[in-house]
N, C-alpha and C positions, 0 to 999 in steps of 0.2 A: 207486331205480329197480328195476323188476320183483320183488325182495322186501326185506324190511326186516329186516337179518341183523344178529345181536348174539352176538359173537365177540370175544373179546381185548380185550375194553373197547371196542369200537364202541358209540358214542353214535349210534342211529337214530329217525328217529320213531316212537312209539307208536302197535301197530298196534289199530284200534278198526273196530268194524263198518262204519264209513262209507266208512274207507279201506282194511278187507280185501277189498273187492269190486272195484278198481282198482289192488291191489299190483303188477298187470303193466305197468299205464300209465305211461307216459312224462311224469309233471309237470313242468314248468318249474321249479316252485321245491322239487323233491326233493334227491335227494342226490345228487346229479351238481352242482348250484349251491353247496353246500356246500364247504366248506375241507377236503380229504380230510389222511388220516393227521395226525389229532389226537391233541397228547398228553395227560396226564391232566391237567394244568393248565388246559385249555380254550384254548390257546396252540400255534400252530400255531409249530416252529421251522422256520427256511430254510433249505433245502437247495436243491442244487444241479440238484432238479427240480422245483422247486415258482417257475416263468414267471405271473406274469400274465398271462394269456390275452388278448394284444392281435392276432392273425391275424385277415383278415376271412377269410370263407366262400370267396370266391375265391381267394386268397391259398392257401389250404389244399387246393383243389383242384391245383392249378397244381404247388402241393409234392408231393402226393402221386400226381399222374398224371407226376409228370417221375421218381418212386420206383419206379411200376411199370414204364415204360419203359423196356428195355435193349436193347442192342445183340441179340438174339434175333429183333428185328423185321426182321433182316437175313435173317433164314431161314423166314421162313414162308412164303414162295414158293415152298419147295422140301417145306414139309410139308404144303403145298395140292396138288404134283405126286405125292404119296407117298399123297394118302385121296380125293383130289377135293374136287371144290369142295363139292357140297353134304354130305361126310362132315365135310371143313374145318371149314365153318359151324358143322353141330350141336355137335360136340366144344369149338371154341372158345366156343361159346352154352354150354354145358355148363359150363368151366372157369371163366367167367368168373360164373355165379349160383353157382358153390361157393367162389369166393375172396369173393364178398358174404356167403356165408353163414358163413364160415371168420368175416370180419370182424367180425358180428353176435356170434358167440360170443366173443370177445374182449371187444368193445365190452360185453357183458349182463355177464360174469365180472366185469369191472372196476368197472360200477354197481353190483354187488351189496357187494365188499366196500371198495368208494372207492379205488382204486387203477387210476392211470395207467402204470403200467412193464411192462412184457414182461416183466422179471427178476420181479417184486415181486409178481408172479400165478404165477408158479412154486412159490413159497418160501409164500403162501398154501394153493396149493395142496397140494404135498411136501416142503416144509420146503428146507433149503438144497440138497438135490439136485435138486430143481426148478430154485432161482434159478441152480445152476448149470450146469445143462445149457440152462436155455432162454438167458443170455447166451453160451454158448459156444456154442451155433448160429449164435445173431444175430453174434455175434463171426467164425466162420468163413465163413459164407456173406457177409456182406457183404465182408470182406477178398479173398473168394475175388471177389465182383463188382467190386470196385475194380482188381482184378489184371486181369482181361481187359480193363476199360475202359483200363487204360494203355499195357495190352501192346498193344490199337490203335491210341494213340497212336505208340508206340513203331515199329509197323511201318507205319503209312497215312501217315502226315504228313509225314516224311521225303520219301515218293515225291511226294504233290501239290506241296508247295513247290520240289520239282526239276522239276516238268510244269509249273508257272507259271512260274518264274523261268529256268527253262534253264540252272542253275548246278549244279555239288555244291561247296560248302564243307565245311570240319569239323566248322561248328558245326550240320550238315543232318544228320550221323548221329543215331539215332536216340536214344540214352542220354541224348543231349544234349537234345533236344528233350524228354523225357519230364520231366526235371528242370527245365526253364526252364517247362516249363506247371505243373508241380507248385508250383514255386516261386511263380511269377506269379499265378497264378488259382486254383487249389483250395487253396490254402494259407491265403490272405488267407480267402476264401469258407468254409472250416471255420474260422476263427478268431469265429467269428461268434456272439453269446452264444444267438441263439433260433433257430430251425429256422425259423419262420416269417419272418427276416428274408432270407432265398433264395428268398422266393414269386416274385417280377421274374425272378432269374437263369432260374429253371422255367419261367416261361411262356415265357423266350426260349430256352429250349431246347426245348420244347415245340412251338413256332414254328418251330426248326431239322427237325425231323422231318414236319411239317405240308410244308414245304420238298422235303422228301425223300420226302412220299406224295404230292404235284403233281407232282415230276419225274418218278415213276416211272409214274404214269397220262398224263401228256403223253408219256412215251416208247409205252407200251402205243397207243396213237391215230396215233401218226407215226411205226412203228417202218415200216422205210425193207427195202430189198433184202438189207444185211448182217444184220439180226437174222432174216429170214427166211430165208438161207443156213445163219447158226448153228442155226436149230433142226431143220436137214435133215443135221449130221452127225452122223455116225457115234459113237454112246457110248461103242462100245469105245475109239475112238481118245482119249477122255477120263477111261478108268478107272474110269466108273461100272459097277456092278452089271449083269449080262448084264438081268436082268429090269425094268429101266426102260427096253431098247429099245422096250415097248410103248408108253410115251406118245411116239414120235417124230413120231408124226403130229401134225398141224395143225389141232389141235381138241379143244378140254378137255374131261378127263375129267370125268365128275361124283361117280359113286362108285368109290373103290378098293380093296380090302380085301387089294391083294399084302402083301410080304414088309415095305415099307418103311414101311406105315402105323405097326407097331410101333416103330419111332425118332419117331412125328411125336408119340405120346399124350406120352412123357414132354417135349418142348420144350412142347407146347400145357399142360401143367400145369403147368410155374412161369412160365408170359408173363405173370402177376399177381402175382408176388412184392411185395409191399410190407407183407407184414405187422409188421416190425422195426419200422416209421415211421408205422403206423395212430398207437399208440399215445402217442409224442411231437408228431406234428401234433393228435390229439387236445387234451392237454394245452396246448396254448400258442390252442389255436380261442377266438375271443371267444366268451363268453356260452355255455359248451360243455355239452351236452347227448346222449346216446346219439343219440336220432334228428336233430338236426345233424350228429356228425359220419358217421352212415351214411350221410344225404344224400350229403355230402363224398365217401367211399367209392362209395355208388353212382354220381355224376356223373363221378368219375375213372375208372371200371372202363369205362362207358359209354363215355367217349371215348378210350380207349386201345382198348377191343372193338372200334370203329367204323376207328380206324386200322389195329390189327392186321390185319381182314379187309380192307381196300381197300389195304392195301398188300399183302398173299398175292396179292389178285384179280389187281392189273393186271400186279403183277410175273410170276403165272404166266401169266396170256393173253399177255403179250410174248413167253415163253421155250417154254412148253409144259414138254415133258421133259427141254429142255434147262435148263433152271435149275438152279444152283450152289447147295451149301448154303451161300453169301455170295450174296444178289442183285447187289451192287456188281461181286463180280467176272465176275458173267457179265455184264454191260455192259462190264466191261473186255477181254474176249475180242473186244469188235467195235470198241472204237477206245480206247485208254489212256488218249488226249490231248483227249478228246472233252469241250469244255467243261464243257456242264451236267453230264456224270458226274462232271469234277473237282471244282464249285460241290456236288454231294449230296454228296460223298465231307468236304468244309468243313463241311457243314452235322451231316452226322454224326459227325463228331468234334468239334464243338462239344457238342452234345448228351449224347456218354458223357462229355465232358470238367466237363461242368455238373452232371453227375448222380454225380458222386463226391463231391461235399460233401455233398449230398442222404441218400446211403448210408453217408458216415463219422460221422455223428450220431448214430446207433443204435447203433453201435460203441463208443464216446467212453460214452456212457450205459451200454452195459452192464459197459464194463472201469467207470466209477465204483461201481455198483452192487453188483458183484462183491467190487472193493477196497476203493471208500472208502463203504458207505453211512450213515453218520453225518455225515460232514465237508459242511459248507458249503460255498457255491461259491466256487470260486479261479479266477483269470484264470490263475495260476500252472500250475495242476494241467491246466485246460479247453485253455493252447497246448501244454502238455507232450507231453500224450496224442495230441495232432493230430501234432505234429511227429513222434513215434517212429512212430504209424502209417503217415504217407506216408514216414517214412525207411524203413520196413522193406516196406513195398508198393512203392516203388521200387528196392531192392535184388532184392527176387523178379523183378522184371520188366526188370531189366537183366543181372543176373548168372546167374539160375535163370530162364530162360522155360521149361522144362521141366517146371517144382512145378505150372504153371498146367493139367496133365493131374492133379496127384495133388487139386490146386481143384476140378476135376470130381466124383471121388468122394467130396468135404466138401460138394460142393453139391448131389448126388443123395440126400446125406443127411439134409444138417438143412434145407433146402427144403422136405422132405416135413413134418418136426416142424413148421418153422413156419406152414406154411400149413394141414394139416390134425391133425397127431398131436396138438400142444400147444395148440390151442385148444379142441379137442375133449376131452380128460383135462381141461385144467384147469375147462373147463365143470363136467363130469360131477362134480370134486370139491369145485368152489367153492359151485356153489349146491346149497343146504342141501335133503336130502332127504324135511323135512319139508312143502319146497314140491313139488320136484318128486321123485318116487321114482324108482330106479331102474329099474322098468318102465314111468315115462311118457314118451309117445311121443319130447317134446323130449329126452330121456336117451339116448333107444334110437336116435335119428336120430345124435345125436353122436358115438356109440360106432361106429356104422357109419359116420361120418364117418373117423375115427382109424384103420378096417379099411384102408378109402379109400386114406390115406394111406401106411400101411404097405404097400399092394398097389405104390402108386406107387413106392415107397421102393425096392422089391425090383425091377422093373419097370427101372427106371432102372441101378442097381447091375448088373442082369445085362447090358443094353445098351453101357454104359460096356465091361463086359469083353470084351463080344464084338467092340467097336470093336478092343479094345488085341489081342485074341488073330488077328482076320483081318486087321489092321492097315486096314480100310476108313477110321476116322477120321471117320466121321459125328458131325454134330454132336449132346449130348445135353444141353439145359439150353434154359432162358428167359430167361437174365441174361447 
C-alpha cells in the first residue's frame, strides 16, 4: 500500500516499472490482504492480535462512531453560545476533516510497514520509547474516559431511579449502583474476545443518543413559558461570567469572538477522539483494506459531525445564553421531574455506559503490547486485565472523585499526541524518505500537523489552569 518498504526482513512485492507508477494506489490484493508480521519461516505465529477479520463494514461503523461519541456532546450547546453558530459550524467542519486526516496518517504508516497496533507504529517508528509512550497515552486517556463515564453514572442514576420510583433505598446510593453496572454489563461486554463482537451494543447505544438529539430538538420546537422565563434571568444570579450577559437576549448569535470562544477550541478538538480503536476495528474489518477502513472513518465522523452540530443547534436555540456547560442540567433548572428529561437522562447513561467496553479494548491491547508482546492469547491473561482495570477505575470513582480533575490534565495531554502529535511523527518517520523527502508537501503538511497539535496541547494545559486558578470550573475536554 502506497510504498513497497524492505526493512527488518519485510518480504514486499517487487517493485518493477509497471507497478512503480501505482505504488500510491490502493490494490485489493496488496499488502494490506497479506498476513502482516511474518516470521522468517514464512509462518505467521498467533498472537493475541492477530483476529480473523470477521466485522462487517457496518458493524465497524456502529463501533467506531459509538468510540467517538462521549459524554462531551453534553456541552456543545454551550460552546455554540461561546463562538456562535456559524463560527460553531466552521470550527467543528474544521476538527472534524483533521481527525480524517489524523486517521489517514495512521491508516497509510500502518500499510506501509504491515502493522495494525497503535503501540507497534511507535516502536517502528522510535524504538521502544515510541511503543511506550504511544500505549501510555492510549492507556491514560482512555482510563481518564472511563473515569468520567462512571463518575456519571455514579452521580445521575441514583437521582433518575429515585424520580421514577419515589423511593431512596441503600442500594440507590451511588457506589453501589456504579459496581452493580460495572459488574452486570461492562464486565460481561469487555470479556468479549473481538472488538467487533459489541458492533449491536454501539449501534444501541448509538440509538440512545439519536434518542437524546430528537428530545432535545422536540424540546427547541415546544419549549413552553418556563424555558422562556429561564432564559430572561439574570446570570449573575447563576455565577456565570459578567460577559456572557450579552447573549441574554432572545436571538442567536452568529458569530462570537469574546473571551469564552477560547475554552470552546479545545472541547471542539477532542469531540473525535477515537484514534486508540481506528486501529483494532481496523484489524478485525472483513476483507480489510486502507481505503475501506477510511470509508469506515469517514462514515462514522460524518455522523457523529451531523449529531454534534444538531444537537449544539437546537439545544442553544432552546436556552440562548442561558445554557449550562451540561445541557441536561439546564432542562433540569425548569422541571427535575419532567418525564422525557428523565427518559434522555436513561437514554444517556446508557450510552457512556455502552461505550466503556468500546474504550477498555485499546487499553487491554496496549498494557498486552507493553508487557506481554510475544505471549499468545490467554482467556486467562484477556479477563485478568479487564478485571484490574474496572477494579481500579472504580475505586477512582468512588473513593478519589477528585483524581478525575488531575484525568483532565492526562487528557489535555495525550489527546493531543493521539490525535495529531503521533500520527504525524510516526508518519514523517515511518515512510521511507526515498519515497517521500522530507521537503515533500505530504512531509511538510504533517509536520505542521504535529505543530497543530502541540499548539492544542499548550492551548488546553493553560485553560485547565486558569479553570483551577479563578476556580470558574469550565468545562475543557471532548470525552
Amino acid at each position: 500500500m502506497f510504498a513497497h518498504f524492505l526493512s527488518g526482513g519485510w518480504k514486499c512485492h517487487q517493485l518493477t516499472p509497471a507497478n512503480l507508477a501505482s505504488r500510491y494506489e490502493e490494490p485489493d490484493d496488496g499488502l494490506e490482504n497479506e498476513e502482516f508480521l511474518p516470521n522468517e519461516g514464512g509462518k505467521k505465529p498467533i498472537r493475541f492480535t492477530d483476529f480473523e477479520g470477521k466485522t462487517s463494514f457496518g458493524m465497524s461503523v456502529f463501533n467506531l462512531g459509538n468510540a467517538i461519541m462521549g459524554s462531551g456532546i453534553l456541552g456543545l450547546a454551550y460552546a455554540m453560545a461561546n463562538t456562535g453558530i456559524l463560527l460553531f459550524w466552521f470550527l467543528l467542519t474544521a476538527v472534524a476533516a483533521l481527525s480524517s486526516y489524523s486517521i489517514h496518517l495512521l491508516l497509510k504508516s500502518s500499510g506501509i510497514v504491515g502493522i495494525r497496533a497503535y503501540e507497534q507504529l511507535g516502536y517502528r517508528a522510535f524504538g521502544n520509547l515510541g511503543k511506550i509512550a504511544a500505549g501510555t497515552a492510549i492507556t491514560l486517556q482512555n482510563i481518564g474516559a472511563m473515569s468520567s463515564y462512571l463518575y456519571i453514572v455514579k452521580s445521575e442514576l441514583p437521582l433518575v431511579i429515585q424520580a421514577f420510583l419515589k423511593v431512596d433505598l441503600w442500594y440507590l446510593n451511588g457506589n453501589y449502583l456504579v459496581i452493580m453496572v460495572s459488574a452486570s454489563i461492562i464486565l460481561p461486554l469487555a470479556l468479549m474476545k473481538q472488538l467487533g463482537y459489541l458492533g449491536y451494543t454501539s449501534g444501541f447505544s448509538l440509538s440512545c443518543m439519536v434518542f437524546f438529539l430528537t428530545a432535545v430538538s422536540w424540546s427547541n420546537t415546544h419549549s413552553g413559558t418556563s424555558s422562556q422565563s429561564l432564559r430572561t434571568q439574570s446570570l449573575f444570579c447563576s455565577g456565570m461570567p459578567s460577559w456572557r450577559t450579552l447573549y441574554v437576549a432572545n436571538f442567536p448569535i452568529l458569530v462570537s469572538i469574546f473571551g469564552g470562544m477560547s475554552y470552546t477550541i479545545p472541547i471542539l478538538a477532542f469531540a473525535f477522539v477515537c484514534h486508540p480503536e481506528v486501529l483494532p476495528i481496523y484489524t478485525e474489518l472483513r476483507n480489510p483494506s486502507k481505503k475501506k477502513m477510511q470509508k469506515v472513518s469517514n462514515i462514522s465522523i460524518l455522523i457523529m459531525y451531523t449529531m454534534y452540530f444538531l444537537a449544539a443547534l437546537f439545544g442553544y436555540l432552546t436556552f440562548y445564553g442561558n445554557v449550562e456547560t451540561e445541557l441536561l442540567h439546564t432542562y433540569s433548572r425548569i422541571d427535575p421531574y419532567d418525564t422525557l428529561i428523565l427518559c434522555v437522562r436513561v437514554a444517556v447513561l446508557t450510552a457512556v455506559t455502552l461505550t466503556v467496553p468500546i474504550v477498555l479494548f485499546p487499553v487491554r491491547r496496549a498494557i498486552q503490547q507493553m508487557i506481554f508482546p510475544t505471549k499468545s492469547f490467554s482467556w486467562l491473561r484477556h479477563i485478568a486485565i479487564a478485571l484490574i482495570l474496572l477494579t481500579f477505575i472504580n475505586m477512582l470513582v468512588i473513593f478519589a472523585p477528585n483524581i478525575l480533575g488531575i484525568f483532565g490534565i492526562i487528557g489535555a495531554t495525550s489527546a493531543p499526541c493521539l490525535i495529531f502529535i503521533f500520527p504525524a511523527v510516526f508518519y514523517i518517520r515511518i515512510v521511507p524518505k526515498e519515497d517521500e523527502p522530507m521537503n515533500s508537501l505530504p512531509k511538510i503538511m504533517a509536520a505542521c500537523f504535529a505543530a497543530l497539535g502541540f499548539s492544542f496541547m499548550v492551548m488546553s494545559l493553560s485553560f485547565i489552569i486558569i479553570d483551577w486558578t479563578t476556580g470558574e470550573g469550565l468545562a475543557v475536554g471532548g470525552h
